[in-house]
DRENROVEX-497536 format. One record per residue (C-alpha): x, y, z. Coordinates in pm, whole numbers, plus 50000, padded with zeros to 5 digits. Each point is the difference from the previous one (the first is absolute). Layout:
N
XYZ;...
This chain:
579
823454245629258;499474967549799;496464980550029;501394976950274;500605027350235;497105016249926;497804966750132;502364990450274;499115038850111;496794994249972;499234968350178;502685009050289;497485031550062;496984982849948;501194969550153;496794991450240;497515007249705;501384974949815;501354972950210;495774999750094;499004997249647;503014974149975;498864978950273;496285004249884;500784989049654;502034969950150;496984990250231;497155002149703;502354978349788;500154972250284;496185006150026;499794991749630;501314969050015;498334987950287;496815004749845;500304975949724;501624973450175;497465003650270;497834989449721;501264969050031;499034995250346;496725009849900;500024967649752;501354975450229;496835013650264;497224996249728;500784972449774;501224979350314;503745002249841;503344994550173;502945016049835;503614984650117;501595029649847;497795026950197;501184986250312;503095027249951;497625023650037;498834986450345;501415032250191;497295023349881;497245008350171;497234987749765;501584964649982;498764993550370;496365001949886;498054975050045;496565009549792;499365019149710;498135025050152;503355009150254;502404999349685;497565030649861;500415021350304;503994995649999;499255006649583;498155030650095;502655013950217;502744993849694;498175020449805;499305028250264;503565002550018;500954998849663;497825027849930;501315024150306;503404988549856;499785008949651;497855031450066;502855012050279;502674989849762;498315023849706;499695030650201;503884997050118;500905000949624;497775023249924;501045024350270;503894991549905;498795007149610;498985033050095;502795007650238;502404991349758;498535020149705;499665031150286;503774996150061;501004998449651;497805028649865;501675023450237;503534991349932;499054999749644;498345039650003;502945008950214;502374988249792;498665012849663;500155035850146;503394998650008;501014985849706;501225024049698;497665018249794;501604987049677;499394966450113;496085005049959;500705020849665;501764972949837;497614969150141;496815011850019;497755008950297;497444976149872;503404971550140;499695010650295;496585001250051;499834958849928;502354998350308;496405008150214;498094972949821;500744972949841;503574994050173;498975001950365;497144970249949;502724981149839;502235004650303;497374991550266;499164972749831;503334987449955;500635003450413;496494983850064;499614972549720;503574999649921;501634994950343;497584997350260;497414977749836;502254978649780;501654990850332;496874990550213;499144979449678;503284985049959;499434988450325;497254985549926;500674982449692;502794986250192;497244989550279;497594984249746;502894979049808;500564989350336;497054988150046;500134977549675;503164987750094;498754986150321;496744988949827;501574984149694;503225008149906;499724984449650;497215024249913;501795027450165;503104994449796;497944997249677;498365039250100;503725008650099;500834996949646;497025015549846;500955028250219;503865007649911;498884991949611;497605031150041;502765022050149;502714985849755;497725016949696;499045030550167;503515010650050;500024996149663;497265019249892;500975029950320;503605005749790;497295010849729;497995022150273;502465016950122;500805018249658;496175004249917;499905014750274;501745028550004;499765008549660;496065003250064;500825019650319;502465024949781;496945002549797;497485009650220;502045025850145;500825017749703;496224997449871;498905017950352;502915023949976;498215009349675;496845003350095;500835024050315;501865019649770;497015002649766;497555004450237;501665030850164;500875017949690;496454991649868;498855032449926;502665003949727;498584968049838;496475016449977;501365034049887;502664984849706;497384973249916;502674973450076;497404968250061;501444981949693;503905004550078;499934993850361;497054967849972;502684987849746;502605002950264;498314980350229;498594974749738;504034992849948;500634996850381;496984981250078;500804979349739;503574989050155;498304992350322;497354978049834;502634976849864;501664999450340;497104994150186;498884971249708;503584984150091;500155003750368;495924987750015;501304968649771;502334990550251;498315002150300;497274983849843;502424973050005;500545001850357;496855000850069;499044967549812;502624980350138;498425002550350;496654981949979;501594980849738;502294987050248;497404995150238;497994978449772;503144977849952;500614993250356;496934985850031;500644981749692;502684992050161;498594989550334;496834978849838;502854981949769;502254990150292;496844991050214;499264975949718;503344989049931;499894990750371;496944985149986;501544979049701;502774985850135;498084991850398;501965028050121;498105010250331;498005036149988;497175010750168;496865019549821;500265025750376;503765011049856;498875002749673;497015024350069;502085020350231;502405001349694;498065011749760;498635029250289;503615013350043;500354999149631;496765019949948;501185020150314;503235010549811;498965015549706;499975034650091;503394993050237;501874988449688;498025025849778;501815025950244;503144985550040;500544990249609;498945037049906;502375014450281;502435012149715;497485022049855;499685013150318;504165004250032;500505009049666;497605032750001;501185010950394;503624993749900;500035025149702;497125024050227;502874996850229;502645006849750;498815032149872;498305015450306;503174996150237;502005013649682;498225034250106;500254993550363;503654995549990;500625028849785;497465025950157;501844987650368;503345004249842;498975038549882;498455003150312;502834988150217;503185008749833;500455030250257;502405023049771;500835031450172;497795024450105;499675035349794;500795028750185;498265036349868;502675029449960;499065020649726;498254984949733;502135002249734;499684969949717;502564990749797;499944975949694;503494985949832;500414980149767;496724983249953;498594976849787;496614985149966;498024979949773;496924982149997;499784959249918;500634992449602;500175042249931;502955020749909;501405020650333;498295027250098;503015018650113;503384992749990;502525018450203;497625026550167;501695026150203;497515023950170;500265023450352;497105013550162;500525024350230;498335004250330;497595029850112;499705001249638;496654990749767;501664982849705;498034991149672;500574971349817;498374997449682;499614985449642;497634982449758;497974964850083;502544971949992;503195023850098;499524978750357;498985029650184;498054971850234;502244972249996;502505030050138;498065008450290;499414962350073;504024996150028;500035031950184;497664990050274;501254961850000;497384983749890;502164987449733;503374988249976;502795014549819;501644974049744;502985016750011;501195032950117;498765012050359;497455024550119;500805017650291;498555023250292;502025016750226;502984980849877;498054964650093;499104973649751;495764996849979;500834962549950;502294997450243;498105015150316;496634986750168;497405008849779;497525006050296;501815030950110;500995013349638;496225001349943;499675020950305;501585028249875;498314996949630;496295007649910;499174990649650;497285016649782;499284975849709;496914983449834;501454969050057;499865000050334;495704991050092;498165014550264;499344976250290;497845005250242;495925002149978;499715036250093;501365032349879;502255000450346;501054964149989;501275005449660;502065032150037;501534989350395;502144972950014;499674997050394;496365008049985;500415014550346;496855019750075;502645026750126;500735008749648;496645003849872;500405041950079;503134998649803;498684977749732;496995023949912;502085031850004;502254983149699;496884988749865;498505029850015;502775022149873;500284978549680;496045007949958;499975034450051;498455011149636;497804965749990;496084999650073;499574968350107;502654990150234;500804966750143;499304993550319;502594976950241;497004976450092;498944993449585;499854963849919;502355000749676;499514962149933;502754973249960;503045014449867;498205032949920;497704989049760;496945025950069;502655025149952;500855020649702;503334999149866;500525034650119;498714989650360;502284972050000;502905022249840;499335022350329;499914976950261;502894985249899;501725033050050;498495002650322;501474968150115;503475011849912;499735035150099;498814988750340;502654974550101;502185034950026;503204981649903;502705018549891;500954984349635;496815002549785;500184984049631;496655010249785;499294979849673;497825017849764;498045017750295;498505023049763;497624981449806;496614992650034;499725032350220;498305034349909;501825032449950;499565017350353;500874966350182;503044998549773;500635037350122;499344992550359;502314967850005;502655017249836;499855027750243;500384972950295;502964984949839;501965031849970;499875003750341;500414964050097;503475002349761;501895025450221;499784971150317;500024964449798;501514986749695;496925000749725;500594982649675;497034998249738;499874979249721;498115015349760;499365020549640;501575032150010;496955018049875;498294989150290;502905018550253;499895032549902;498455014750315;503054981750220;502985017650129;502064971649874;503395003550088;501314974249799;498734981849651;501004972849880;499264985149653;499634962849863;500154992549643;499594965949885;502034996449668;497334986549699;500784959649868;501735019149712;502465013650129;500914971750273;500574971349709;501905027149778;502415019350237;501284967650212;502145028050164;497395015450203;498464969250112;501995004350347;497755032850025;497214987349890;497925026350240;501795033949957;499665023350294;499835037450063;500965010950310;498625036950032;500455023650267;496895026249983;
């Protein structure tokens, strides 16, 4: 979906919203030039003054007046409706503002669920966050100042030049050229923008994908006293966005000076060709001239608008650019369709897989593993072996490189990912609590039918605790009045619960007391003789498990990978153990 469709989407579904704000606009801008060249009426009436020129403007209504005091009451009525035209035509775009930035956000949210979990590990959360903020003002102002209002005041200018024309066409050529000298040199100066731009934009995103980071691991900062390093950090970044932001302020400065400048000049411009009329008995009138110079004065904020428009383009074109870039890809996850997985037995099987992370060495190369089903299958090894990044594969939340990972025979990246995750429950600290209560955390469905199910599991895995959690407890957002072990147990909970029949446990050990240890491992030997159960853990934490198969991973030390280039296909050796 490129921006274009996006808008023509819009408007064709919100086509009575704005074709009122449309005609609105159109009807205020007509008002506003009425009202200064009924001014000139109001000269002829009280200086006794008869205008051959203002006879073209015999048609309207206030040029029938006879008295001063009649030409005020058509004056009032001008006004009347100019403000029930402008105040109609702000609530329109404000209501198609908001209804655009409601469509958007939902798309947006919808389509960030779905996109891959390495794409937020590589970019940053703090990215995607900006998407909510700073990008959809950019976009509603680039449909509302950028399309809808540039047009009403195109029209308008067009009106008002018009109007000069008819008037005087010498002074309305001499504006005329004023005018397309003021556009010539800020195309110019937008070539410059553009670039500005989006390097301060690139900045500002990586700055706030730095400070979410920082702010949510916070507690680390505190506890390794790491104010100097990380204020440093930010010094650097901030710094980069200051010089943007000094270049991009320069040049819109620019812009920005250019438009009363101009202003100024055309009625330089205007007072010079009035006198070089005057000069060479060249008839004028001193009724065309004031209504002039009103226009004039009545177009600075029109051509402050309309010569600023780029700004306007330039920010909701790259909003645009980088918000439907997530949009697109989240729909194309979403809507690929791949085949359906279908649950036999549970049995995964890895071959030939490889994996590595961005600018690291692989992680494997050339894995062969089979887990059988019915079965609780240990897979263990020190921190960095890629115990984790192994159940992530496993599970699909990642992507084999190369090599395949399959389940009953069937590619995880090849079959819907909905209905893979149906059949897998995932125990990992990586994986928050949602939800504001103890319930709503550990049940996916939160169907009040559940909560007698729920608070047996719950109350199984708290058998040797004294103070047990309750299904109604507040546990704050993300589980932050909980202890580690809390968390650690509700997160069990949540998987143990779902009753699906693959079950793949990362470290589900730690952070938990000896007797809930002994309880949990009790509930997974049974669980093992009906589902396929594969922990990822430390062996000395399994000891109480009737594991029926182990499985080892030894990551080779740097040593030995630059020195023995013939092991560097089997990098990760493997022990395949049959207990």
């Amino acid at each position: 979906m490129s921006k274009y469709h996006f808008l023509i989407d819009f408007i064709q579904k919100n086509r009575w919203l704005l074709g009122k704000a449309v005609l609105l606009g159109f009807f205020s801008s007509i008002l506003t030039v009425l009202i200064p060249v009924s001014i000139g009426k109001y000269y002829e009436l009280v200086f006794d003054f008869n205008s051959y020129r203002s006879k073209i403007f015999d048609f309207l209504p206030f040029h029938a007046t006879k008295d001063v005091l009649s030409f005020l009451y058509f004056f009032l009525v001008l006004v009347i409706l100019k403000t029930g035209c402008l105040l109609g035509d702000k609530i329109y775009i404000g209501v198609i503002k908001e209804r655009l930035a409601f469509d958007l956000r939902n798309r947006l949210f919808f389509a960030q669920l779905h996109l891959p979990l390495t794409t937020y590990e590589q970019k940053g959360i703090g990215k995607y966050l900006l998407r909510f903020s700073g990008d959809l003002v950019s976009i509603q102002s680039y449909l509302t100042k950028g399309l809808i209002r540039f047009s009403i005041d195109a029209v308008l200018v067009l009106i008002i030049f018009a109007v000069f024309y008819v008037m005087n066409w010498r002074i309305g050529l001499a504006i005329s050229i004023v005018f397309v000298g003021a556009i010539f040199i800020l195309i110019l100066l937008n070539t410059r923008l553009s670039k500005a731009t989006r390097k301060k934009r690139n900045a500002k995103s990586g700055l706030l994908s730095f400070v979410n980071t920082r702010l949510r691991t916070i507690s680390s900062i505190k506890l390794l006293n790491r104010y100097q390093p990380e204020n440093l950090k930010f010094l650097n970044k901030s710094r980069f966005l200051h010089i943007y932001g000094i270049s991009y302020q320069k040049i819109t400065a620019g812009i920005r000076t250019i438009i009363p400048a101009m202003m100024y000049l055309m009625l330089a411009v205007v007072l010079f060709t009035v006198y070089y009329l005057k000069e060479n008995a060249i008839e004028t009138d001193a009724g065309s001239l004031l209504v002039m110079v009103l226009l004039l004065v009545t177009l600075l904020p029109v051509f402050n608008r309309l010569l600023r428009v780029n700004i306007v383009w330039e920010l909701g074109s790259i909003s645009f650019e980088k918000l439907l870039s997530i949009i697109n890809e989240g729909d194309a996850m979403r809507n690929s369709k791949p085949t359906p997985f279908v649950f036999q037995h549970g049995i995964l099987s890895i071959e030939n897989l490889s994996y590595h992370y961005q600018n690291k060495p692989s992680l494997f190369e050339n894995l062969n593993l089979l887990i059988k089903n019915n079965n609780l299958t240990l897979i263990s090894g020190k921190a960095g072996s890629g115990k984790t990044t192994l159940l992530k594969l496993m599970c699909g939340m990642y992507k084999p490189q190369v090599g395949s990972v399959l389940i009953d025979g069937q590619c995880s990246d090849q079959v819907n990912a909905k209905s893979l995750m149906k059949k897998i429950a995932v125990v990992s600290d990586e994986m928050p609590l949602l939800g504001k209560t103890v319930f709503e955390a550990i049940s996916y469905s939160r169907n009040k039918l559940k909560k007698p199910k729920a608070g047996k599991i719950l109350n199984e895995l708290q058998k040797h605790h004294k103070q047990q959690l309750l299904l109604d407890d507040r546990i704050g957002d993300l589980g932050c009045c909980l202890s580690k072990g809390e968390k650690k147990l509700l997160i069990i909970a949540r998987a143990l619960l779902t009753n699906k029949p693959i079950l793949l446990l990362d470290e589900p050990f730690e952070a938990i007391d000896e007797l809930t240890k002994l309880q949990l491992c009790k509930q997974l030997n049974q669980l093992s003789k009906k589902r396929t159960i594969v922990i990822f853990s430390k062996l000395k934490d399994c000891r109480l498990l009737n594991v029926q198969y182990s499985i080892r991973l030894h990551q080779m030390d740097a040593f030995n990978m630059i020195n023995n280039k013939s092991l560097l296909s089997n990098k990760l050796i493997r022990l395949a153990l049959e207990m």
